[in-house]
GUTOR-205943 format. One record per residue (C-alpha): x, y, z; residue number from 1. Coordinates in nm, 4 decimals. Layout:
BEGIN
{{X Y Z} NUM},
...
***
This chain:
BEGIN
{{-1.4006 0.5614 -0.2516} 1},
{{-1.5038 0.3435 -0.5531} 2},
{{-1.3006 -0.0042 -0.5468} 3},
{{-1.1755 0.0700 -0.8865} 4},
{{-0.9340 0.3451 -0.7809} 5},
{{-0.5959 0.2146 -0.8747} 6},
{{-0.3507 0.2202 -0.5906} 7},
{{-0.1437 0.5636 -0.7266} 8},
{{-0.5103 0.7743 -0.7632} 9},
{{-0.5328 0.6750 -0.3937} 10},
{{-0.1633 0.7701 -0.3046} 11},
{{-0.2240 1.1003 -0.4819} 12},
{{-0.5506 1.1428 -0.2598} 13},
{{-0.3504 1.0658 0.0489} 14},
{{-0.0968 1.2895 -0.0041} 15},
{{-0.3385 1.5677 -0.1074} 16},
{{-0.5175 1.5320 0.1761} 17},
{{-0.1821 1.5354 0.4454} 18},
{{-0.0765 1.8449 0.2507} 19},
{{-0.3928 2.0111 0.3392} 20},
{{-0.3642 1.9003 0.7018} 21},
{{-0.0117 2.0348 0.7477} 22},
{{-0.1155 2.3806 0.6079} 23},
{{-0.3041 2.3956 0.9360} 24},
{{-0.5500 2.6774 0.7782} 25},
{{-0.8562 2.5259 0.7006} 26},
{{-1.2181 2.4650 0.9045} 27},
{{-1.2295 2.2240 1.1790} 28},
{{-1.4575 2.0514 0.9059} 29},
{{-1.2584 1.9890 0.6338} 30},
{{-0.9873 1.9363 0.8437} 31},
{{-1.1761 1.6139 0.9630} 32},
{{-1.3362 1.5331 0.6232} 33},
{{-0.9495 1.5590 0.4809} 34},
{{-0.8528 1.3524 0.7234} 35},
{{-1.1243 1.1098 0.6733} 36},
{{-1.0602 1.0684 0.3060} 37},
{{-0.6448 1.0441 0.3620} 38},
{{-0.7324 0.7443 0.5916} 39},
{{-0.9734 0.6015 0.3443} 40},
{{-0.6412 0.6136 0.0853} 41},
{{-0.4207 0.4706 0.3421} 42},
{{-0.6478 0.1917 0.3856} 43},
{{-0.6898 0.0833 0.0146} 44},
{{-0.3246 0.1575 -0.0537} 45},
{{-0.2972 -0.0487 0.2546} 46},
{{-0.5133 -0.3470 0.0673} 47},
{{-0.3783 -0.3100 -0.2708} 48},
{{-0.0352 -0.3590 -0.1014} 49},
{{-0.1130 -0.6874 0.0369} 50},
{{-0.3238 -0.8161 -0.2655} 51},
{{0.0284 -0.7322 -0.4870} 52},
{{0.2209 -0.8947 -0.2357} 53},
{{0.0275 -1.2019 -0.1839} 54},
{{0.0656 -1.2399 -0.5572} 55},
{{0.4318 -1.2163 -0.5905} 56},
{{0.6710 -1.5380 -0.5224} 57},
{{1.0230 -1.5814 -0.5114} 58},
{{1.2122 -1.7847 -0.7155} 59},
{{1.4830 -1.9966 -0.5109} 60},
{{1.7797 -2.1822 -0.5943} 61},
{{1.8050 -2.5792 -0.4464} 62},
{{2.1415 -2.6841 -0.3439} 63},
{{2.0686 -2.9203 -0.6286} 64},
{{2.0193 -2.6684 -0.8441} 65},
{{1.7034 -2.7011 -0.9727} 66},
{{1.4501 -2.4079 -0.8650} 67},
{{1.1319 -2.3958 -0.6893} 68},
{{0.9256 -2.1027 -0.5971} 69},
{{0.7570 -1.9981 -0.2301} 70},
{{0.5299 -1.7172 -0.1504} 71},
{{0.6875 -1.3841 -0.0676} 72},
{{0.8110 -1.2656 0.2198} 73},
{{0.8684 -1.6514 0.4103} 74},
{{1.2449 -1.6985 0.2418} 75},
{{1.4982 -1.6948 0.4516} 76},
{{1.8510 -1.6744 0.3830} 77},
{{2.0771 -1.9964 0.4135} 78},
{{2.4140 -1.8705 0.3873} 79},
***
């Protein structure tokens, strides 16, 4: 799968390829080349994912009141 596929084109291939899987009534070999590519989506989707969420911070609010920012996913609530 070419790195340029954007993360819905490999979604769309993913969920293609489970469709096809959970008809049930196609050849032993394109049941495993189906299943083959849908793990190939899951994987970049998989990637993407963590590239977008390395990328993302969250802005938080000092008890001073002034604002600072830390990487996603390591706030934790205060209250």
């Amino acid at each position: 799968m070419p790195e340029e596929t954007t993360f819905e084109e490999a979604l769309q291939k993913l969920e293609e390829a489970v469709a096809r899987l959970e008809k049930g009534q196609i050849p032993l070999d394109e049941a495993l080349d189906s299943f083959e590519a849908g793990v190939q989506s899951a994987n970049l989707c998989r990637k993407k994912l963590q590239a977008v969420e390395a990328r993302i911070e969250m802005l938080t609010k000092n008890s001073d009141g002034s604002f600072t920012t830390e990487p996603f996913g390591r706030h934790v609530d205060q209250d």
